[in-house]
C-alpha positions in Angstrom: -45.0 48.7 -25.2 -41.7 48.5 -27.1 -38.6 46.0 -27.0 -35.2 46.3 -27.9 -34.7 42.5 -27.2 -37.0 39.4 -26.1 -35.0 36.1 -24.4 -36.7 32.9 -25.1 -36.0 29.5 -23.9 -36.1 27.2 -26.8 -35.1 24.2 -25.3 -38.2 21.8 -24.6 -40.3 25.2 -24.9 -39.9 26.5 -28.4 -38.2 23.4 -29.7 -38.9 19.9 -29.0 -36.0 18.7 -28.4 -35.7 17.1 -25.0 -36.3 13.9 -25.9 -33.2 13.9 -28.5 -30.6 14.8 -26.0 -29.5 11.1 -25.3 -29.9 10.2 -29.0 -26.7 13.1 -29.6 -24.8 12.1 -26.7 -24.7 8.5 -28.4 -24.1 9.9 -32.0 -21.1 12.5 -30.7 -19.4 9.2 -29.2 -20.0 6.4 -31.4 -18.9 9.0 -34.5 -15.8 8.9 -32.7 -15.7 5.0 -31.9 -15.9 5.6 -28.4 -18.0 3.8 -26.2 -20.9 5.0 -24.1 -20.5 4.7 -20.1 -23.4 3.4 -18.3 -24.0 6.4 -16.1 -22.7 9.2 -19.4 -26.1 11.1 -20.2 -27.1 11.0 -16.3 -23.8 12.8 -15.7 -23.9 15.4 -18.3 -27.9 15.7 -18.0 -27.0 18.0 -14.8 -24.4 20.4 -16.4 -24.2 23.2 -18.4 -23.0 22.7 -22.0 -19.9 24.1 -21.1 -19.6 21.7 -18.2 -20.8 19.0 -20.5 -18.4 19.3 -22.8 -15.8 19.7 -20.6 -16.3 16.5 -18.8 -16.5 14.8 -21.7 -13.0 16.3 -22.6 -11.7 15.4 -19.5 -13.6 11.5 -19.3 -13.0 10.5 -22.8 -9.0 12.7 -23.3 -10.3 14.4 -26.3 -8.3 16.8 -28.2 -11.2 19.1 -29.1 -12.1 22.1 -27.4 -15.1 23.1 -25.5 -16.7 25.5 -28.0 -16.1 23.1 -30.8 -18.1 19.9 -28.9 -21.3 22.3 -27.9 -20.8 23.8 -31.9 -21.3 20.1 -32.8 -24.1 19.4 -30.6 -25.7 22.5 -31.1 -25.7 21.9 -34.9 -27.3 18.0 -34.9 -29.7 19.5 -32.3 -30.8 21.9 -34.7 -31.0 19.6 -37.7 -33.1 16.8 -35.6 -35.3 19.3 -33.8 -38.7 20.4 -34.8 -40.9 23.2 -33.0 -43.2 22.3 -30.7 -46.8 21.6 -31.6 -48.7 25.5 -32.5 -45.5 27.3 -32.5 -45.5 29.8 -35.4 -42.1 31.4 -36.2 -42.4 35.1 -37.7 -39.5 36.9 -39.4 
């Protein structure tokens, strides 16, 4: 069987990474001295990134843009997560 393309989902499948989520929501705040509502990373937890971002935008009246918060969080994601145990990568 051949395949032009394969979708994966990395996110606490591929990567471990669900349990680092909070731990970047506190970073992306406190790197910008703001402080971190009680009920923040319940509210987000439910939303896309784009809605994430957004209401972050809109709670916090950031000047950023959408695309440029999830290009943050997706880079420290990245950077602090590691593939889950017996995942082999090939190129």
């Amino acid at each position: 069987m051949d395949f032009n393309a394969a979708i994966f989902d990395l996110d606490g499948t591929i990567l471990d990474s669900m349990d680092v989520w909070e731990h970047i929501d506190i970073q992306f705040l406190k790197k910008r001295n703001l402080p971190v509502p009680e009920n923040y990373v319940t509210e987000i937890c439910a939303r896309s990134f784009e809605e994430a971002a957004q209401y972050t935008i809109d709670l916090f009246g950031l000047q950023e843009t959408v695309e440029g918060i999830i290009e943050e969080w997706n880079t420290v994601t990245m950077s602090v997560c590691c593939p889950m145990p017996l995942i082999i990568f090939c190129a």
